[in-house]
TORMAR-671427 format. One record per residue (C-alpha): y, x, z. Coordinates in pm, 1 decimal, always signed. Example, Ala and Ser with C-alpha at 12.3 -4.5 7.8 and 13.67 -1.06 7.14 Angstrom:
BEGIN
@v->-450.0 | u->+1230.0 | w->+780.0
@v->-106.0 | u->+1367.0 | w->+714.0
***
This chain:
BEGIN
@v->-710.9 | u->+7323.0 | w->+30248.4
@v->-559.5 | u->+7589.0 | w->+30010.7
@v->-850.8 | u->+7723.2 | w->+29882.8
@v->-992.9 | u->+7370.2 | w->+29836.7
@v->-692.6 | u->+7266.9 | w->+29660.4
@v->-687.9 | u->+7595.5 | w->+29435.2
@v->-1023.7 | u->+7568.7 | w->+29349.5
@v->-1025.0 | u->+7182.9 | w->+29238.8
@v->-717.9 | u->+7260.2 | w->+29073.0
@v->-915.9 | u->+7504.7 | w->+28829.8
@v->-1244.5 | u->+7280.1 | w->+28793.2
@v->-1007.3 | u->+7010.2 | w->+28648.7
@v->-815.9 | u->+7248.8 | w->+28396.1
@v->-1147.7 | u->+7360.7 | w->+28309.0
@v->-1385.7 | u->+7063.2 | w->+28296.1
@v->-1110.2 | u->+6786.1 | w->+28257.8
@v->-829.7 | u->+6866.9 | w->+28102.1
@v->-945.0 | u->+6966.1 | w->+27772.7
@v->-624.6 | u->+7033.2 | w->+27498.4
@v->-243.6 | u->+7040.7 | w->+27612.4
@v->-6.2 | u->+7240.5 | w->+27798.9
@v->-113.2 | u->+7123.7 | w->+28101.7
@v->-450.5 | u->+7297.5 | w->+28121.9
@v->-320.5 | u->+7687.6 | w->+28130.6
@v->-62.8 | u->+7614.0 | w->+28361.8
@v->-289.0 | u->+7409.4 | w->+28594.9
@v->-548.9 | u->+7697.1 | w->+28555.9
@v->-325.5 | u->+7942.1 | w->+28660.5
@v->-149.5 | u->+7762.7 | w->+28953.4
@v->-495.5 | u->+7684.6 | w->+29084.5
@v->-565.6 | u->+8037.5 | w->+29041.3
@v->-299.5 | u->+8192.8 | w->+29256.8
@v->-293.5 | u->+7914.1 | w->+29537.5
@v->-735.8 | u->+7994.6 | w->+29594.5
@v->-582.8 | u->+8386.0 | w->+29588.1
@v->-327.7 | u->+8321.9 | w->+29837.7
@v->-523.4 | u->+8086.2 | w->+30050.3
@v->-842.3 | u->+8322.0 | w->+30051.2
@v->-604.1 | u->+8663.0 | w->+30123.3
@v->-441.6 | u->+8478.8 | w->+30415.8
@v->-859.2 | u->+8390.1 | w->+30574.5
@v->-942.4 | u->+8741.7 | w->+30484.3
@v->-624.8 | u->+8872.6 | w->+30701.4
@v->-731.5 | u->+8638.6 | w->+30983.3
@v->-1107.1 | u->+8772.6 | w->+30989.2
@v->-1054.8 | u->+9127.2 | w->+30892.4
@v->-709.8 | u->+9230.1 | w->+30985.4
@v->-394.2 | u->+9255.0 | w->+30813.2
@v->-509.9 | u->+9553.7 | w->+30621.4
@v->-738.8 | u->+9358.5 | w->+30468.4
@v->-645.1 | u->+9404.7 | w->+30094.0
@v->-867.1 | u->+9123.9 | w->+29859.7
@v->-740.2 | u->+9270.3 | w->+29530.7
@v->-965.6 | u->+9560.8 | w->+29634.8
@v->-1267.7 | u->+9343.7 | w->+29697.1
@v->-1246.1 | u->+9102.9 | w->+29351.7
@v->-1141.2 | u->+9436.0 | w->+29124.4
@v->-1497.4 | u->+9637.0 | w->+29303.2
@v->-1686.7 | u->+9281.5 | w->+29196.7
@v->-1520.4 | u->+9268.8 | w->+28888.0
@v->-1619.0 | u->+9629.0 | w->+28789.7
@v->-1960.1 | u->+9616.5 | w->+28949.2
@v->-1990.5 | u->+9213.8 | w->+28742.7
@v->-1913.1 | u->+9365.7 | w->+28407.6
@v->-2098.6 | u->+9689.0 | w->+28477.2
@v->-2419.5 | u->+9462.6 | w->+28561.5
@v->-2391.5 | u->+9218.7 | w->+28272.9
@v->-2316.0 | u->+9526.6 | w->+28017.8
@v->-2625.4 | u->+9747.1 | w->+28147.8
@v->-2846.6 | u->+9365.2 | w->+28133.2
@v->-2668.4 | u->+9229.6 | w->+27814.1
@v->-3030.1 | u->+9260.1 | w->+27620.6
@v->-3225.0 | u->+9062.6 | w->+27844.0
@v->-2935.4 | u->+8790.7 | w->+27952.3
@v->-2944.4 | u->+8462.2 | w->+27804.7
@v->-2638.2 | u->+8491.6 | w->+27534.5
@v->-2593.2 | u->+8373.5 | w->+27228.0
@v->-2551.4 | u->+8570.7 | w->+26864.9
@v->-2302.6 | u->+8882.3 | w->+26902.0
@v->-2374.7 | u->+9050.6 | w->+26606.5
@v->-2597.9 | u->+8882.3 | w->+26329.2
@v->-2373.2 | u->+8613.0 | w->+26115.1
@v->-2700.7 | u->+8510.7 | w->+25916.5
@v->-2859.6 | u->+8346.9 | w->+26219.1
@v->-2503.3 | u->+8148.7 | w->+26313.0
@v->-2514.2 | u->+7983.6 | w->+25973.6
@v->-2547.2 | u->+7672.8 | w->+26189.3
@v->-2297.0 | u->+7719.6 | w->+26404.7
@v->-1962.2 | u->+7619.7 | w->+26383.5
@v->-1687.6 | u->+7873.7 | w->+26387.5
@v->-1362.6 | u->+7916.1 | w->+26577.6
@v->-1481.5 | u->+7671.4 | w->+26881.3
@v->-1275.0 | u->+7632.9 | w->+27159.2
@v->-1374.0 | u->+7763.5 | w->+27553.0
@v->-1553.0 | u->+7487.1 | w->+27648.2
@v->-1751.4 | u->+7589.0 | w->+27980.7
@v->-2024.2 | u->+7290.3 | w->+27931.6
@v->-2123.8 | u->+7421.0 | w->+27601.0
@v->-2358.0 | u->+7665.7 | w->+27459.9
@v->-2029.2 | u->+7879.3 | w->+27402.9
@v->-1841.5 | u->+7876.6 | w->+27706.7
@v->-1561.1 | u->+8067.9 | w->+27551.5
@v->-1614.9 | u->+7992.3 | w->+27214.3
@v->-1694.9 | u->+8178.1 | w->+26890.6
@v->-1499.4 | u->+8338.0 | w->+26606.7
@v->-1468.2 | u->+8272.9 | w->+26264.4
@v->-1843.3 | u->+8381.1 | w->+26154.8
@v->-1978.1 | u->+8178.6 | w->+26461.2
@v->-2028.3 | u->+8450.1 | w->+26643.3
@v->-2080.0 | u->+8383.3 | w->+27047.2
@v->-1717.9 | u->+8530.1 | w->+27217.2
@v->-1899.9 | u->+8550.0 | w->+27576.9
@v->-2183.3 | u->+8780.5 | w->+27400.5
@v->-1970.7 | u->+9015.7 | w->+27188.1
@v->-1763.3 | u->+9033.0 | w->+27489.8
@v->-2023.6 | u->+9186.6 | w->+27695.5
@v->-2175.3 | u->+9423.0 | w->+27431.8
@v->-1822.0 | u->+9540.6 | w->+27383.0
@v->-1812.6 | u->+9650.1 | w->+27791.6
@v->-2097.5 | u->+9803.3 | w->+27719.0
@v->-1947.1 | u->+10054.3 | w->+27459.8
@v->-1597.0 | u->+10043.3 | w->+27635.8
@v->-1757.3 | u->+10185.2 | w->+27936.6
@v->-2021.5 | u->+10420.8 | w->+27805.1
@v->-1673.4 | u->+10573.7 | w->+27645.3
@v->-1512.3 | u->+10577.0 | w->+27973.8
@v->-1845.2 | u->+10786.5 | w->+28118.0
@v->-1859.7 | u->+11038.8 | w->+27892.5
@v->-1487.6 | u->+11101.8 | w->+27853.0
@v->-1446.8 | u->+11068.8 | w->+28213.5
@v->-1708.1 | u->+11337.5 | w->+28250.6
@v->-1583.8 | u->+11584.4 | w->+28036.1
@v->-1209.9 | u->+11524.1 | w->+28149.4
@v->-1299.8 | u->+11583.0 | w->+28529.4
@v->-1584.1 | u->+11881.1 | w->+28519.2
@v->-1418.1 | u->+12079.3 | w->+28203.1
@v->-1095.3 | u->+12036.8 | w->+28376.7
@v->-1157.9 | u->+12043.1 | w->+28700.8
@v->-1370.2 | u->+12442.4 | w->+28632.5
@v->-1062.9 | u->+12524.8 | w->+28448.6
@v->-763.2 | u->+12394.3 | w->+28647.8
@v->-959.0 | u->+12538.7 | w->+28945.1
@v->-920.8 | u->+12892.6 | w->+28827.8
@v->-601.6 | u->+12900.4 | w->+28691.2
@v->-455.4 | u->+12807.1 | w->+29020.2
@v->-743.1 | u->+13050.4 | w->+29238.8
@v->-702.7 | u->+13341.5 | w->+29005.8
@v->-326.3 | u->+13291.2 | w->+28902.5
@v->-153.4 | u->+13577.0 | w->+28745.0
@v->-279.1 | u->+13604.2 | w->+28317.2
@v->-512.6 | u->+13373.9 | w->+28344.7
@v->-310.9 | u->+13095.3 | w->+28485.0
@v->-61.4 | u->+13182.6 | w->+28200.2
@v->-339.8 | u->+13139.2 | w->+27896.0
@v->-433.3 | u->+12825.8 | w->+28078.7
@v->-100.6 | u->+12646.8 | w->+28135.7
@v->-14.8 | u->+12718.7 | w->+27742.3
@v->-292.1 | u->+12638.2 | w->+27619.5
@v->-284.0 | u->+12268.0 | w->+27845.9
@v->+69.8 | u->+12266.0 | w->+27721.6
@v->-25.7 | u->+12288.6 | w->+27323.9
@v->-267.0 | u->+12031.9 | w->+27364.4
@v->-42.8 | u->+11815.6 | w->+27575.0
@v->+222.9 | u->+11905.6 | w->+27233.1
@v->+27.8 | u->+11699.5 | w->+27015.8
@v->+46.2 | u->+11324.4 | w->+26985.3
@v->-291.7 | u->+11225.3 | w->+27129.8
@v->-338.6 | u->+10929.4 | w->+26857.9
@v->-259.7 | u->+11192.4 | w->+26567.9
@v->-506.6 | u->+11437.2 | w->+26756.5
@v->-774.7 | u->+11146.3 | w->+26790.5
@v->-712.2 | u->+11024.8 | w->+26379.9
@v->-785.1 | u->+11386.8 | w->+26264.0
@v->-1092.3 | u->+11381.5 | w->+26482.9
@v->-1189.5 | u->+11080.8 | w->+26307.5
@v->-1175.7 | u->+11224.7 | w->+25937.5
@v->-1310.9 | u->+11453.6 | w->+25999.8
@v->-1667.0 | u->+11318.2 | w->+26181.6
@v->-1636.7 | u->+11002.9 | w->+25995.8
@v->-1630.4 | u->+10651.5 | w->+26155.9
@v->-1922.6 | u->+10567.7 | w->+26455.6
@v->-2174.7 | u->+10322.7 | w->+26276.0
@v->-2381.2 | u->+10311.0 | w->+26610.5
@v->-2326.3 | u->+10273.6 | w->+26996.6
@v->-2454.6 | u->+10610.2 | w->+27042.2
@v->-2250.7 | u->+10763.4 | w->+26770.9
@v->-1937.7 | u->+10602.5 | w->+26897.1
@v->-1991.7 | u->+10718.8 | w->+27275.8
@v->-2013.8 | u->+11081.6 | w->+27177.9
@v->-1755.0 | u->+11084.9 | w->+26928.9
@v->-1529.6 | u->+10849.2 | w->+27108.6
@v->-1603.1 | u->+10978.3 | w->+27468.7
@v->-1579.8 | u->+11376.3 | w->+27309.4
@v->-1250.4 | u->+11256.8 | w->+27150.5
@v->-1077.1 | u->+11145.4 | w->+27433.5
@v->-1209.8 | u->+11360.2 | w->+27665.1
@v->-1060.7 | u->+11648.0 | w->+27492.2
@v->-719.2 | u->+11450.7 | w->+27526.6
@v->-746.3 | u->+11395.8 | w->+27923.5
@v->-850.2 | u->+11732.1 | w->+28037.0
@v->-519.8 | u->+11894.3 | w->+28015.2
@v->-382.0 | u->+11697.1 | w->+28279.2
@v->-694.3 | u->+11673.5 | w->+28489.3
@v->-636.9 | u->+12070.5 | w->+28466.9
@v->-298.6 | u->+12061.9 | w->+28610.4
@v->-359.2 | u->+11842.0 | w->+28844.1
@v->-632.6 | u->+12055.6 | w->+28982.8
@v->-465.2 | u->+12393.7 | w->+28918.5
@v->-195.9 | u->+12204.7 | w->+29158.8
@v->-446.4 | u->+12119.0 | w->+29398.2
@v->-611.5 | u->+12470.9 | w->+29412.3
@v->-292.4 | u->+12657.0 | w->+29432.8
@v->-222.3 | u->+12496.6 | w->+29757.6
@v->-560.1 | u->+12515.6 | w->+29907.5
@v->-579.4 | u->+12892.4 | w->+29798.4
@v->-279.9 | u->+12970.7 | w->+30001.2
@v->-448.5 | u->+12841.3 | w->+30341.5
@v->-590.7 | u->+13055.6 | w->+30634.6
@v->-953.8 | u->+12981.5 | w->+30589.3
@v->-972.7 | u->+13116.0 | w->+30227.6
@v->-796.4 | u->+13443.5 | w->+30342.7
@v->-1038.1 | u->+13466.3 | w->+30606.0
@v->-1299.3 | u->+13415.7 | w->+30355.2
@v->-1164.7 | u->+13680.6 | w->+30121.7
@v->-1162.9 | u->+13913.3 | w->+30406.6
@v->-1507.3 | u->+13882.6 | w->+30518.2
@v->-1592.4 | u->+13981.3 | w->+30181.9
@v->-1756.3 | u->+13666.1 | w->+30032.4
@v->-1743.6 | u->+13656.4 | w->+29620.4
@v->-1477.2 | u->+13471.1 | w->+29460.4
@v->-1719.7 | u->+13217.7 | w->+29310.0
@v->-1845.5 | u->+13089.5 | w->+29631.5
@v->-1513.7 | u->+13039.0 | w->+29754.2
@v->-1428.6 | u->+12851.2 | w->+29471.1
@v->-1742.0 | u->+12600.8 | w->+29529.4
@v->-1763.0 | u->+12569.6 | w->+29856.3
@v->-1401.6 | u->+12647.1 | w->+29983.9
@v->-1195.5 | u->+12509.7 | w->+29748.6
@v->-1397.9 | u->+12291.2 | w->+29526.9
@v->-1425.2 | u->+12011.8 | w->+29817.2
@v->-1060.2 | u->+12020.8 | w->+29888.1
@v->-994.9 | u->+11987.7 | w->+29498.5
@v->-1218.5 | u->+11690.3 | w->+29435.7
@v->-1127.1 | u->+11411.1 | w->+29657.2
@v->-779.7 | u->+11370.5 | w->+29439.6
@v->-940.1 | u->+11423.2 | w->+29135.8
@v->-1170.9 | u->+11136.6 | w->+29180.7
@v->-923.6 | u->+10897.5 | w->+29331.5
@v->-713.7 | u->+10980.2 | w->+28974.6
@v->-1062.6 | u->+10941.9 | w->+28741.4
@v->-1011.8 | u->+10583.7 | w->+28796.9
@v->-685.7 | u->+10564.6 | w->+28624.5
@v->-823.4 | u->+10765.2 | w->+28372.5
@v->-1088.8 | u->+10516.5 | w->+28322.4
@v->-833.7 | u->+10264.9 | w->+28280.0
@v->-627.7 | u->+10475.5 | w->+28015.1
@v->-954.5 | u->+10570.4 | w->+27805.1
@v->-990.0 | u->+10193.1 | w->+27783.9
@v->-671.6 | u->+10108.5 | w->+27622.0
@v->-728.2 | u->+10439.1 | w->+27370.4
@v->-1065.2 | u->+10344.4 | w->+27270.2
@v->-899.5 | u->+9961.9 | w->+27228.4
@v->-642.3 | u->+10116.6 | w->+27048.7
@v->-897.5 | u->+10315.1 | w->+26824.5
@v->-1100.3 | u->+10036.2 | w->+26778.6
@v->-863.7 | u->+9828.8 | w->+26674.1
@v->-719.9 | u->+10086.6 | w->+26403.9
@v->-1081.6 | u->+10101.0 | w->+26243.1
@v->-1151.1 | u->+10396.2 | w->+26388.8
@v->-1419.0 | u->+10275.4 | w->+26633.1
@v->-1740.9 | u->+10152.5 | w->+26652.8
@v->-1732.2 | u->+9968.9 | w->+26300.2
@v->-1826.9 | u->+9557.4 | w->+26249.5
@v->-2057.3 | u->+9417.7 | w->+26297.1
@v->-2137.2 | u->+9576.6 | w->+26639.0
@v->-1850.5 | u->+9452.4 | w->+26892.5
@v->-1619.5 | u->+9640.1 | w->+27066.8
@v->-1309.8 | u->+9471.1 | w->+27233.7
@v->-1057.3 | u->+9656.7 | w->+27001.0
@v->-1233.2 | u->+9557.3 | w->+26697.1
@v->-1277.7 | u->+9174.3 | w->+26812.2
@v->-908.0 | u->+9184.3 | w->+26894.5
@v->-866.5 | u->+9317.3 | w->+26514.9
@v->-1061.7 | u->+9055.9 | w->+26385.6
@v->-822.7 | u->+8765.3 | w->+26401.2
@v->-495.2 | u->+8746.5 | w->+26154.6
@v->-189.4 | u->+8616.2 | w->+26206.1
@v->-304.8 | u->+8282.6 | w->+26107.8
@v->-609.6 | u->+8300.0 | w->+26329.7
@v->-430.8 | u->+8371.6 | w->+26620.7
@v->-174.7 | u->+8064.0 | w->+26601.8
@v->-456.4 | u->+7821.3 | w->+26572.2
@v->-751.3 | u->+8033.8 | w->+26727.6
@v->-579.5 | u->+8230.7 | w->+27003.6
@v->-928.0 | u->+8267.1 | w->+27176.6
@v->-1070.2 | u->+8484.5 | w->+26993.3
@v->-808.3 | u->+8755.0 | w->+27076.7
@v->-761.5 | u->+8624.5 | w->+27433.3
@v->-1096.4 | u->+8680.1 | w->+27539.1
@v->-1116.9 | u->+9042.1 | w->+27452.4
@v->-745.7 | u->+9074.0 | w->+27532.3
@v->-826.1 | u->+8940.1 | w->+27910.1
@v->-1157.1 | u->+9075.2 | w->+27966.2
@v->-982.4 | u->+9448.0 | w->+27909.1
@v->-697.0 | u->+9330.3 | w->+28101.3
@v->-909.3 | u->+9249.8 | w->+28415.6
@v->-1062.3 | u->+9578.6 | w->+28378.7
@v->-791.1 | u->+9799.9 | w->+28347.8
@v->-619.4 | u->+9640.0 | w->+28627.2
@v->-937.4 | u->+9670.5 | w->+28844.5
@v->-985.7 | u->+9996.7 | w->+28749.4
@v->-611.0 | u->+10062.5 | w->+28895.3
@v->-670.1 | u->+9870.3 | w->+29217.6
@v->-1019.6 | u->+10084.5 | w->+29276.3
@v->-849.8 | u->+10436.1 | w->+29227.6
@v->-521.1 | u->+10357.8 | w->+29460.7
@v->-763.4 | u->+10230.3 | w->+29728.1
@v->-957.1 | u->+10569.8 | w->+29736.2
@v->-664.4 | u->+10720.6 | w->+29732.2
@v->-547.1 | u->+10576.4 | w->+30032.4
@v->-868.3 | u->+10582.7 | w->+30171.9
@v->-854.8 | u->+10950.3 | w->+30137.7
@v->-545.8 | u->+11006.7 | w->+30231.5
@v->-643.3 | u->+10867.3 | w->+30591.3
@v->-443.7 | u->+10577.7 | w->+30535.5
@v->-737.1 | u->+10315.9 | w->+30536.0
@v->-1033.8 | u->+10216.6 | w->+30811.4
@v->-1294.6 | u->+10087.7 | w->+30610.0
@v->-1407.8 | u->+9979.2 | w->+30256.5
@v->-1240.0 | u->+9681.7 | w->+30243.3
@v->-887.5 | u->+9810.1 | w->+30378.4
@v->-657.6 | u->+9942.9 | w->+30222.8
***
């Protein structure tokens, strides 16, 4: 009856309830008692490690991975091209029934559209950068903590001048001095370089940490011993014992890259207009557009939100999976 309830709760806000007060707060309330209602079912059919912030986070991130890798062939409206919205009214309210569900902004742009070509850049950024962070990191931090002695000295000051630097001040000079993206492509490399370059000194200390505890066991002694080189112990030895945190922590790097490139985006310092990216939508609206046309920095503002917070609820899963403390996908 719960999840009945929550769900009717939201169709109204959404479908009746069109202006007023009354439709957020009905939303929301509908929102949490379907939650509530559907964790308490899961518990009873799965077991009460049954975690179902897991579960809508992985179909979250696997909903807005699908519809950013299909946005060319999906049915959406305008995102980019203001010439062929001369027609369409701008600033229209979410309206669910219309040919804007979450209306458009000030050009008559579609919301839902720019919103998913902006995923698409926000987590093309998140790949690359990602990428870098964990495998240039991950080689380094590795042998620092294997090799130790001078070489774990160069590394840890150089991690520790980089880490010196204010990462935004680091990412502006960046920008002068390629110039501002004008494409998707030229914004994923630049972007994804950028911040990459940022991340990897902690993705290095976290794996110099790792290694310096695996390097002290029995079987890599044993290893040394029998004579085998010191790069195969590093990749086959070590390496697997390295990983498992360092991928359980690449998803709240994910989440952090997403908030930077935001943040970048936002400045002017992303992909430029008219091409969408969620930090540049959210700088599109003024202070006047925002008190009478709060969607247009809502949607952006809540689609990232949703992300970052999946993103989160991904990564501490794995790592509790990995840490033994879970039984199966869904558990926590």
């Amino acid at each position: 009856m719960g999840l009945v309830a929550g769900v009717g709760a939201v169709l109204v806000s959404l479908i009746v309830i069109r202006h007023g007060a009354a439709k957020p707060v009905l939303f929301l309330a509908g929102l949490w008692l379907a939650y509530l209602s559907s964790s308490r079912l899961g518990r009873l059919r799965f077991g009460e490690r049954f975690r179902l912030s897991f579960v809508l986070s992985a179909a979250w991130l696997g909903l807005i991975a699908v519809a950013a890798l299909l946005a060319d062939v999906l049915p959406l409206s305008e995102a980019q091209d203001s010439s062929r919205t001369i027609t369409v009214a701008g600033n229209l309210t979410p309206d669910l029934l219309s040919p804007h569900p979450l209306g458009t902004n000030n050009q008559g742009l579609d919301l839902l559209a720019r919103g998913v070509y902006g995923a698409r850049v926000s987590l093309l950024v998140v790949g690359v950068a990602v990428s870098i962070a964990l495998v240039c990191g991950a080689v380094v931090g590795i042998a620092a903590g294997y090799y130790r002695g001078g070489v774990d000295r160069t590394v840890t000051f150089l991690t520790d001048v980089i880490l010196a630097v204010p990462a935004l001040l680091f990412l502006v000079a960046l920008g002068a001095i390629w110039g501002k993206p004008t494409s998707v492509g030229e914004a994923v490399v630049k972007l994804g370089l950028g911040l990459g370059v940022v991340m990897m000194p902690t993705v290095v200390r976290l794996a110099r940490g790792n290694t310096i505890g695996v390097a002290q066991r029995e079987f890599i002694a044993a290893a040394k011993v029998l004579g085998v080189r010191d790069r195969r112990i590093m990749r086959c030895e070590v390496l697997p014992n390295v990983v498992t945190p360092l991928l359980a922590y690449a998803f709240v790097l994910a989440s952090i890259i997403i908030f930077a490139e935001g943040t970048l985006s936002f400045l002017g310092l992303g992909l430029q207009a008219p091409k969408p990216s969620w930090g540049s939508m959210i700088a599109e609206s003024g202070t006047r557009e925002l008190d009478e046309h709060p969607q247009i920095v809502v949607v952006p503002g809540v689609l990232m939100l949703l992300t970052v917070c999946s993103l989160s609820q991904v990564g501490e899963h794995l790592r509790l999976r990995w840490l033994g403390l879970g039984r199966s996908w869904w558990r926590g």
